[in-house]
Structure formats: C-alpha cells, structure tokens
Backbone as CSV, one residue per row, in Angstrom:
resi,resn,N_x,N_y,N_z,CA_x,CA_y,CA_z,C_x,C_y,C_z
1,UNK,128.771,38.942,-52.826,129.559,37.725,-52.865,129.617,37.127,-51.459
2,UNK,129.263,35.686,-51.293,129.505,35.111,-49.767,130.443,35.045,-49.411
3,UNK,131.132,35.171,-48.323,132.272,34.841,-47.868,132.301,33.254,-47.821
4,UNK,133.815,32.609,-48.108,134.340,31.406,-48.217,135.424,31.306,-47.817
5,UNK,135.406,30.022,-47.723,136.621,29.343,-47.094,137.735,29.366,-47.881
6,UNK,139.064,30.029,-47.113,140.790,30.554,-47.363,140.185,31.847,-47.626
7,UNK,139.658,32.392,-46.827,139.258,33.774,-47.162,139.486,34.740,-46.429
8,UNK,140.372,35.414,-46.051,140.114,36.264,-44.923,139.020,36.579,-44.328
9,UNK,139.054,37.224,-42.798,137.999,37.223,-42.395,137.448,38.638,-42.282
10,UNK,136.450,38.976,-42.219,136.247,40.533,-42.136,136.940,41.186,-41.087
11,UNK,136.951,42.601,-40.605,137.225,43.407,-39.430,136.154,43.313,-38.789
12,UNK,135.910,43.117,-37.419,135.085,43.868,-36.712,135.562,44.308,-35.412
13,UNK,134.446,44.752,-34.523,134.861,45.101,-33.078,133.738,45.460,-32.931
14,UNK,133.040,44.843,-31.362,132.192,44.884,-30.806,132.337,44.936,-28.831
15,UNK,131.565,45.565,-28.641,131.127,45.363,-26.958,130.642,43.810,-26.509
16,UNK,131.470,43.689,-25.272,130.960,41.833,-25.333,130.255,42.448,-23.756
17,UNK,130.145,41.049,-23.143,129.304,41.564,-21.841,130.135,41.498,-21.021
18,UNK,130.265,41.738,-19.837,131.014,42.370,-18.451,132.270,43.573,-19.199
19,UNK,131.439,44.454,-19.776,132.037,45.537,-20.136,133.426,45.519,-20.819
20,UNK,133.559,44.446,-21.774,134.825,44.067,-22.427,134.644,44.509,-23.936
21,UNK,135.359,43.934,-24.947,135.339,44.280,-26.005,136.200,42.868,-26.578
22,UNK,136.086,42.706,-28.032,136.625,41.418,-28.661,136.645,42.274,-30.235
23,UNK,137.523,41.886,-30.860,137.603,42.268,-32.458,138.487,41.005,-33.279
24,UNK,138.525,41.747,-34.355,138.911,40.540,-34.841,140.396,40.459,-35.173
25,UNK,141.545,41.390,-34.009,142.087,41.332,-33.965,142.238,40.294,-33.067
26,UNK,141.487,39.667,-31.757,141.354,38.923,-31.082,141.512,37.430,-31.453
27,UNK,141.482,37.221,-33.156,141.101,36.305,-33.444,142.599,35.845,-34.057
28,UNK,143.713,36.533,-34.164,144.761,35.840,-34.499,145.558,35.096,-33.516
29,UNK,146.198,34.219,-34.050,147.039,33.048,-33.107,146.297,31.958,-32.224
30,UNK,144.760,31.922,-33.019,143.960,30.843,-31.743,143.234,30.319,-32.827
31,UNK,142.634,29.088,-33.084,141.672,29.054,-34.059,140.647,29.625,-32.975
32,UNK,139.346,30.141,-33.320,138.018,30.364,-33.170,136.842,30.194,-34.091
33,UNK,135.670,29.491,-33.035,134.339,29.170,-33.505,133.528,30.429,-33.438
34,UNK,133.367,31.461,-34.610,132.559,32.900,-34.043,131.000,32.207,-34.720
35,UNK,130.057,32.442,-34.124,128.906,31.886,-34.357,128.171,32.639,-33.739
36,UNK,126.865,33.139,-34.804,126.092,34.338,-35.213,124.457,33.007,-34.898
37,UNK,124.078,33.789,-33.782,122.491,33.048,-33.528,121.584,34.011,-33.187
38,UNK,120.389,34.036,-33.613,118.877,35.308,-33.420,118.804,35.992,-32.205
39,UNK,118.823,35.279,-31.331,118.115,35.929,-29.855,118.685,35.122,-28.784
40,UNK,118.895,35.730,-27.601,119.470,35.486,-26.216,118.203,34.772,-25.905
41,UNK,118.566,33.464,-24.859,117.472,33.340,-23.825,116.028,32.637,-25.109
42,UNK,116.526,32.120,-26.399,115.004,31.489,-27.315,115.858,29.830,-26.978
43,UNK,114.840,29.008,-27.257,115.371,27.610,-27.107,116.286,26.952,-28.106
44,UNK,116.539,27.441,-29.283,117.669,27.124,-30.399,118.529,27.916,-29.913
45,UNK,119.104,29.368,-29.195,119.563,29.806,-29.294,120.242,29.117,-27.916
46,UNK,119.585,28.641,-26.923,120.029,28.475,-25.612,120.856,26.757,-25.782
47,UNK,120.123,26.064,-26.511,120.588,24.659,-26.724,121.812,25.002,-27.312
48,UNK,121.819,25.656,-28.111,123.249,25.895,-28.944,124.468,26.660,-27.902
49,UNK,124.053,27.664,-27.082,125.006,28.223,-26.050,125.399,27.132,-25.508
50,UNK,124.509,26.598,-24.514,124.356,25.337,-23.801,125.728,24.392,-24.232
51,UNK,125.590,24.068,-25.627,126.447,22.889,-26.008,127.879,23.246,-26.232
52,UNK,127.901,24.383,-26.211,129.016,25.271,-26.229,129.492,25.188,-25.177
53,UNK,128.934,25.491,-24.012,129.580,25.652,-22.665,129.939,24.207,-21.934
54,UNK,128.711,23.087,-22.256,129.375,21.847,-22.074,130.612,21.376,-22.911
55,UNK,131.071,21.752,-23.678,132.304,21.289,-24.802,133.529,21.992,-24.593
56,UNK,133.385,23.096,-23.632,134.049,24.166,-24.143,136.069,23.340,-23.238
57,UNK,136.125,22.973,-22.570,137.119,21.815,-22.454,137.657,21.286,-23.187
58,UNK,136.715,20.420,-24.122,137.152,20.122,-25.300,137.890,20.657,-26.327
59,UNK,137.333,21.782,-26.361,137.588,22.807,-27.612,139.108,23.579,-27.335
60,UNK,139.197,23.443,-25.964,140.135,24.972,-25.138,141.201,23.441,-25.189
61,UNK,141.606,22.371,-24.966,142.144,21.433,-25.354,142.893,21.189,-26.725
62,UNK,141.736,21.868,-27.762,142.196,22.104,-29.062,142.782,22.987,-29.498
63,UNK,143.233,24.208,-28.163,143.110,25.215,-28.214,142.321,26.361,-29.539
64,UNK,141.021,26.032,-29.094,139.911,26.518,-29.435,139.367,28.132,-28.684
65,UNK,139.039,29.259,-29.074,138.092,29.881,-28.518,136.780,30.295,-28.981
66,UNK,135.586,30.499,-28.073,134.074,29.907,-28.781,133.870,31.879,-28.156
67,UNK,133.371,32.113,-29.982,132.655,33.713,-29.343,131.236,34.096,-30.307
68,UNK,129.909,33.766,-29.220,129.350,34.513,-29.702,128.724,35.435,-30.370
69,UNK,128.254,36.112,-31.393,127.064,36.724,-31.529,125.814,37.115,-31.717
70,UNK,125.137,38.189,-31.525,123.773,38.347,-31.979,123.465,40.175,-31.965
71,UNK,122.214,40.335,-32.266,121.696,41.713,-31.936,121.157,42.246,-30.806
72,UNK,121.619,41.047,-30.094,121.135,41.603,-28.329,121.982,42.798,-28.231
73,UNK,121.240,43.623,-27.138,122.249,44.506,-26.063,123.492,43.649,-25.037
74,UNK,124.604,44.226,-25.029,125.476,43.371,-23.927,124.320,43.296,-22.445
75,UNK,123.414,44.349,-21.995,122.831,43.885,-20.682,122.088,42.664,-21.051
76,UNK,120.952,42.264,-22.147,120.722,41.125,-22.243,121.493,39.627,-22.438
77,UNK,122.568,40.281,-23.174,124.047,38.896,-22.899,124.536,39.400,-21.506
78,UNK,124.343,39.983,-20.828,124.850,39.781,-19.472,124.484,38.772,-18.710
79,UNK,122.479,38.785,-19.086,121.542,38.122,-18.371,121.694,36.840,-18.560
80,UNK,122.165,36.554,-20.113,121.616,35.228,-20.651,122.972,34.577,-20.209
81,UNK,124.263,35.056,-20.039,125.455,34.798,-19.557,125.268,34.129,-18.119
82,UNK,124.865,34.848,-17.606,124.711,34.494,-16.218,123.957,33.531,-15.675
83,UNK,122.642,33.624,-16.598,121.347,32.610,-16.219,121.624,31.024,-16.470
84,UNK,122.746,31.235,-17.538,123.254,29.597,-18.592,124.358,29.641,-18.227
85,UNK,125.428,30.153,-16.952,126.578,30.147,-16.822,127.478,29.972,-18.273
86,UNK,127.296,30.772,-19.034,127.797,30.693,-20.244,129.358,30.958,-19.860
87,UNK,130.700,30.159,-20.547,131.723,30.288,-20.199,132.604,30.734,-21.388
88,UNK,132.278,31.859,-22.080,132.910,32.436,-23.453,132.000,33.631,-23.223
89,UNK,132.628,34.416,-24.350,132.535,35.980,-25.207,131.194,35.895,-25.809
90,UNK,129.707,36.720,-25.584,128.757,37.288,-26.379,129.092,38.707,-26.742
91,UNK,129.093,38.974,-28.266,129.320,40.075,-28.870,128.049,41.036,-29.046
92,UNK,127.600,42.150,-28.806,126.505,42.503,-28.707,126.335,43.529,-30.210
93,UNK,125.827,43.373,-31.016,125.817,43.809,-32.579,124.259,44.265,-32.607
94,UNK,123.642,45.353,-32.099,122.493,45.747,-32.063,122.275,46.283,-33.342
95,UNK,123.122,47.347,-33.759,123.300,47.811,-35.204,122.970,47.091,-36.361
96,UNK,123.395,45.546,-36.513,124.019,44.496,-37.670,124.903,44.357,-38.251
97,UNK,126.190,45.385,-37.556,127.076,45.649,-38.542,128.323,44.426,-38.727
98,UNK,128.057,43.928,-37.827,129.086,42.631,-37.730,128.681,41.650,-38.500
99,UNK,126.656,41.295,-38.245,126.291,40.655,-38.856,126.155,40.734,-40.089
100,UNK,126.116,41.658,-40.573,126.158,42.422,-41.969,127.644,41.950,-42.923
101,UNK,128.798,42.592,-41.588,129.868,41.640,-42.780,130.158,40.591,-42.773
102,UNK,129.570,39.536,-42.173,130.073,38.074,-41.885,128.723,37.538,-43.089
103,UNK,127.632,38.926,-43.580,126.570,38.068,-44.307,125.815,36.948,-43.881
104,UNK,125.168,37.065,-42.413,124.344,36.442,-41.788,123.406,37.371,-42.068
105,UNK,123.045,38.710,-41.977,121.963,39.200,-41.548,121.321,39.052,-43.065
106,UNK,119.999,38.106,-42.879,119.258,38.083,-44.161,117.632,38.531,-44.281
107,UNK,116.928,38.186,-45.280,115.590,38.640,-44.508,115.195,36.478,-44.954
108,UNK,114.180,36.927,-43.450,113.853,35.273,-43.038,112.354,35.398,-43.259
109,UNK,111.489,34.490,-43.135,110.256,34.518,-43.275,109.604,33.297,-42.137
110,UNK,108.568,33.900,-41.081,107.811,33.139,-40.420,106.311,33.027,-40.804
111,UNK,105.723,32.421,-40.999,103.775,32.404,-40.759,103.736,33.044,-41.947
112,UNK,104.450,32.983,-43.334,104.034,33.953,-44.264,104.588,35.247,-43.983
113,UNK,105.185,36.521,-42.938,106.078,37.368,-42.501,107.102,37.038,-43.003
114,UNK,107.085,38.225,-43.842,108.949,38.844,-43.904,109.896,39.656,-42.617
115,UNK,110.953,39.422,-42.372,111.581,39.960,-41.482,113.131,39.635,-41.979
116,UNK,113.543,41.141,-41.675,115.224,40.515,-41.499,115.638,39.998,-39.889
117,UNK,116.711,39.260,-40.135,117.226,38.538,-39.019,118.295,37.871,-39.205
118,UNK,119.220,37.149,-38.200,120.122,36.230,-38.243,120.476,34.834,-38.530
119,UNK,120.542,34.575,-39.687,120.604,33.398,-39.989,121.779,32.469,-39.058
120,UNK,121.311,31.660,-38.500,122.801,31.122,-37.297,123.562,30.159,-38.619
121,UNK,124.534,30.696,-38.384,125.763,30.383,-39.250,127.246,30.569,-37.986
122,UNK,128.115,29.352,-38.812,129.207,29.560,-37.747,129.927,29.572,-38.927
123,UNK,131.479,30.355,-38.178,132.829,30.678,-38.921,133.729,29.848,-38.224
124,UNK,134.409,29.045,-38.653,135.652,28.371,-38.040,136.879,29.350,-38.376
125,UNK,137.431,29.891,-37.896,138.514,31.033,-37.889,139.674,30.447,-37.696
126,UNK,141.231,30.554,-38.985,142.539,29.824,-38.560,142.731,30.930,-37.385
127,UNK,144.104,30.018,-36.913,145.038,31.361,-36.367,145.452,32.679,-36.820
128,UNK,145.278,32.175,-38.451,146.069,33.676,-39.173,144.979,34.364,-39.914
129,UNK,143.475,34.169,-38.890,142.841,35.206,-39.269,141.258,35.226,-40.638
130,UNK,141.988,33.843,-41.476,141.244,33.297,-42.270,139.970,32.172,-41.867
131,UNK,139.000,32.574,-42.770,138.292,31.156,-42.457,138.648,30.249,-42.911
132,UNK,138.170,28.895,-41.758,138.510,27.392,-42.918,137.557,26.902,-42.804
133,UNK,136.532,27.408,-42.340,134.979,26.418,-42.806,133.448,27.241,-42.401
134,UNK,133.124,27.451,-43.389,131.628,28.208,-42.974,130.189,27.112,-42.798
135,UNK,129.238,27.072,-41.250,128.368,26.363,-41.630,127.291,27.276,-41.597
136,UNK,126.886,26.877,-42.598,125.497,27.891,-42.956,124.307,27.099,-42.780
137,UNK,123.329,28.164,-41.854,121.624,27.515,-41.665,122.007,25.992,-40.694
138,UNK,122.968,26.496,-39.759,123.084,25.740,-38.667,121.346,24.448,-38.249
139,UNK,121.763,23.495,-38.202,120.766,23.117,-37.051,121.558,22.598,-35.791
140,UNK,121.306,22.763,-34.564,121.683,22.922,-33.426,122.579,21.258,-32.958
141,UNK,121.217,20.520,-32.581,121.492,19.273,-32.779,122.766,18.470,-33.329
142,UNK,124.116,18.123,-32.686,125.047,17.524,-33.158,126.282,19.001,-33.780
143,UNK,125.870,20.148,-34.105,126.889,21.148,-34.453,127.620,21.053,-33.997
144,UNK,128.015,21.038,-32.624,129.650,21.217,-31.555,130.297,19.779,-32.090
145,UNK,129.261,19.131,-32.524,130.090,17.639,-32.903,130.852,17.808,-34.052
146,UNK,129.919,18.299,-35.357,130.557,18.723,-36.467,132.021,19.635,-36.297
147,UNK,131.736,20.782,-35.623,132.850,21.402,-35.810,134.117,20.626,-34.996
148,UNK,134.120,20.082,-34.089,135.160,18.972,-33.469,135.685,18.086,-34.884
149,UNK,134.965,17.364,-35.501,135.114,16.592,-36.610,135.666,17.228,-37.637
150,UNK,135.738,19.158,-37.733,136.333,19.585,-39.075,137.434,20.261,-38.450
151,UNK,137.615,20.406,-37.083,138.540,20.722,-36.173,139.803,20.055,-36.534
152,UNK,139.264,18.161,-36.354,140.349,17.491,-35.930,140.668,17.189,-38.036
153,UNK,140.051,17.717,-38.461,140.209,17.574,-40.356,141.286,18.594,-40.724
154,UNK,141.073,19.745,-40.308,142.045,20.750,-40.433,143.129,20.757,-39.800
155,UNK,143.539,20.183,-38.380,144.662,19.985,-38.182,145.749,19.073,-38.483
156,UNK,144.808,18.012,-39.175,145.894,17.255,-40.072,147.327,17.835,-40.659
C-alpha cells in the first residue's frame, strides 16, 4: 500500500553528515520537506540540492526544515555538502531501509537495464508528524516552487 496524505509518517533514524543523526522524531513541531534523490554529486540530484539551498530562507521563514536523502555513505554527503555548500541535513540510508519505508526504493529501468533505485519523491511532513502532500517522480525544474505553493495551501 503507498503511503498518502493524513497519514502518518513512518519511523526512521539515520546518520546525517558531520557525524549527527536526524529521525523522525526530529520531525515533530516543524513542518519538513524530507526528499529522497539517487546519487550525491549527479546533475538532477545537484540542481535539486542546489534549489534547496538557494530557497532555504524562504522556507526557514515558513518555518520550514529541508532534509535530505539517499543511499550515499555520510562521507560522500560530507563531500557533496561541502562542495555545494549545502545548508540542511543529508541522511545517509546505504541499507534502503528508510527508503524502503517511505516506498521510494523501486526497481527503475535505463538502456533496457533493470535496476533498483530511488525514485526522487518528496514528503511534505505536518508538525504532528503526518504527511500532507506526497510528490512522486519529482522533476527538478520548478519543485521548490511547487512545494512553496502547497506550503502556502496548507497553511490556510
């Protein structure tokens, strides 16, 4: 069954980079954007950090917090942190197990190849823990806009 919106959100807990940790206890009393993308350091993955870190004012205004994930190691979100002055939380889920309960991790297909992988999908997270909007099969382009636009919908 997919997860949906007024739904609680799963448990997790993960290693983020500069030797921290984030769960999803982290996630009550703030809304949060948790958003699940393939690989550190690929050009969808970096445009999308990217637009994150330019917005992130915006968002922290809304009182917003923007967290990361993928199946990197935290040393490779260390790198990609540092290289993109990224200004938020990468969750490092080498396992899938995060990705697994949020139901991103799917199998994808390139060139005719099967592979499992991360479908980039974002969770808009209330304060109390629930989702209020899932976007699934993200395209990069305009997203930080969308979620601003279902931001300022939900706080009505």
């Amino acid at each position: 069954m997919a997860l949906v919106e007024k739904t609680k959100a799963p448990s997790f807990q993960g290693d983020t980079d500069g030797s921290g940790s984030f769960s999803s206890k982290d996630l009550k009393g703030l809304w949060t954007v948790l958003y699940f993308y393939p690989k550190d350091d690929t050009s969808g993955c970096t445009a999308q950090a990217c637009d994150f870190r330019d917005s992130m004012n915006r968002l922290k205004r809304k009182g917003v917090q923007v967290v990361g994930v993928s199946p990197d190691t935290v040393a490779k979100h260390e790198k990609f942190k540092t290289k993109y002055e990224l200004n938020f939380p990468l969750i490092a889920d080498p396992d899938h197990t995060i990705c697994e309960a949020f139901q991103v991790w799917k199998e994808k297909s390139m060139y005719g190849r099967k592979y499992m992988g991360v479908e980039r999908t974002t969770f808009v997270i209330d304060p109390k823990g629930s989702i209020a909007k899932v976007f699934e099969k993200v395209k990069v382009p305009g997203h930080v806009e969308a979620i601003m636009t279902t931001l300022a919908e939900l706080s009505k």
